[in-house]
N, C-alpha and C positions, 0 to 999 in steps of 0.2 A: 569572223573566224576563218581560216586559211582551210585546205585540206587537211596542212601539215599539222597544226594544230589541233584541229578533230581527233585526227589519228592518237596526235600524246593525249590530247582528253579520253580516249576512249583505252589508251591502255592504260593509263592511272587508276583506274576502275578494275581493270584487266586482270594486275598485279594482286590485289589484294584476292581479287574472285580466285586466282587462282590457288593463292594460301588457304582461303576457306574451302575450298573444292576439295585439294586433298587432305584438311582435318576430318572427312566425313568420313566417319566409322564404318567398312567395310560388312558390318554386318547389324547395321542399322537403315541399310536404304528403304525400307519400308516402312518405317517410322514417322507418324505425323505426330502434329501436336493435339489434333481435333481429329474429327470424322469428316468436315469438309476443308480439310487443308491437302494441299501435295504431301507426297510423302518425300523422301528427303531423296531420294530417286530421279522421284519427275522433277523435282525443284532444279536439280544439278542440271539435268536433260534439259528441263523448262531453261533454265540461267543462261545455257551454253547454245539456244540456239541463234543461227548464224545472227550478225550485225551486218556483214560484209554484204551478203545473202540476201538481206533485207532491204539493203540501199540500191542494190543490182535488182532486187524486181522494184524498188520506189522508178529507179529509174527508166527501164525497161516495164512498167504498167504489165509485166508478164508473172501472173503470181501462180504458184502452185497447187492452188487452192480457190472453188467457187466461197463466195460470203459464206455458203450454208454448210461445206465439207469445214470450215471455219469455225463455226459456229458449234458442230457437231465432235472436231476436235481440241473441242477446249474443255467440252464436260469431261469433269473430276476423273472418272471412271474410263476414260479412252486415254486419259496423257498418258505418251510414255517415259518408261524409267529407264537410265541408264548408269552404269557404275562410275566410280571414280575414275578409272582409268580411262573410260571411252571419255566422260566428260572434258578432261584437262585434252584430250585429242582435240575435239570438238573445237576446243578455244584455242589450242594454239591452228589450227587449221583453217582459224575466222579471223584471225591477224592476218596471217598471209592474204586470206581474200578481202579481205579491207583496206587493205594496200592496195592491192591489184583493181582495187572497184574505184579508189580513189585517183589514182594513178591517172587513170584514162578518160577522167573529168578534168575541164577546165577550174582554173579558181571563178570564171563567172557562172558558168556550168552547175556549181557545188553552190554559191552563194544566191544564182537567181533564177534556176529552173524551176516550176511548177512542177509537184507532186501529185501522185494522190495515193490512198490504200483504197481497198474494197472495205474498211469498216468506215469508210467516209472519211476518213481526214485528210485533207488537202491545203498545202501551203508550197511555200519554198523547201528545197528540196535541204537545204543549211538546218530550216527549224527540225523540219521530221527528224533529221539524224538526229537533234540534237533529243528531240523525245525518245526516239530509241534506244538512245544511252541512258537516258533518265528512264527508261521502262528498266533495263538489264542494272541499271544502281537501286531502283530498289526491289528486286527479287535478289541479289545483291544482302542487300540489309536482313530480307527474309529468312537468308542462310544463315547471316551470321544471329539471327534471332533463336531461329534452331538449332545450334552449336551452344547455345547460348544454354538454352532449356534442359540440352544433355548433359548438363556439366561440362562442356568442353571449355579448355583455357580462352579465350575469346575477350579482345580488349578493344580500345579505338585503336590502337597501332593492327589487329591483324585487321580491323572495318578498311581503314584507310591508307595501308602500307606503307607507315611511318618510319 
């Protein structure tokens, strides 16, 4: 797979996230379906944060975060929530920097640099993206699961922006 490539794979994802983002009811962000699920809040925040961001510290091994500040910011009770509006900012503001992250790789760069995270995973730096997108596709499906529960209109054209 090319940069350019990645790039369209990762907005086809993009496009739909962004239709389910803004069906989120403005006065249901704190709404879960359970007591240990996100609430529809953290999910968007969770969904929206950066890809660009991510491959810029895969590559640069410079993370923002020890394992443990990691570990500590993932229980239930510390995510945070952010609205609709900040959300769809979020993501179009991670296109731009996923451009600009991809940009400045070579095509061998992208297909055959060694990775790594602080949760241990380490490969080529091609496959990580390509788990990254597959992390953000399905918290992705989790929205539309939630849309789903509230009665919202929710079909496989808004899942995969047919």
């Amino acid at each position: 797979m090319t940069k350019n490539e990645f790039y369209d794979f990762v907005m086809a994802a993009f496009r739909p996230a962004q239709t389910l983002i803004g069906m989120v009811p403005a006065d249901q962000l704190e709404w879960r379906p359970g007591p240990k699920f996100m609430s529809l809040g953290q999910l968007i925040n969770h969904l929206t944060e950066p890809l660009g961001d991510g491959l810029r510290c895969l590559i640069t091994n410079q993370w923002p975060f020890t394992p443990e500040q990691m570990e500590e910011g993932m229980k239930l009770e510390n995510l945070p929530s952010c609205n609709v509006e900040q959300a769809l900012e979020r993501l179009a503001k991670d296109k731009a920097t996923l451009r600009e992250v991809l940009d400045g790789l070579s095509e061998e760069g992208f297909a055959q640099m060694t990775v790594s995270t602080p949760w241990g995973w380490k490969g080529k730096l091609e496959v990580l993206a390509l788990s990254f997108r597959e992390h953000f596709t399905n918290h992705k499906m989790q929205l539309f699961t939630y849309l789903k529960l509230l009665g919202l209109p929710v079909n496989t054209e808004t899942l995969y922006g047919a």
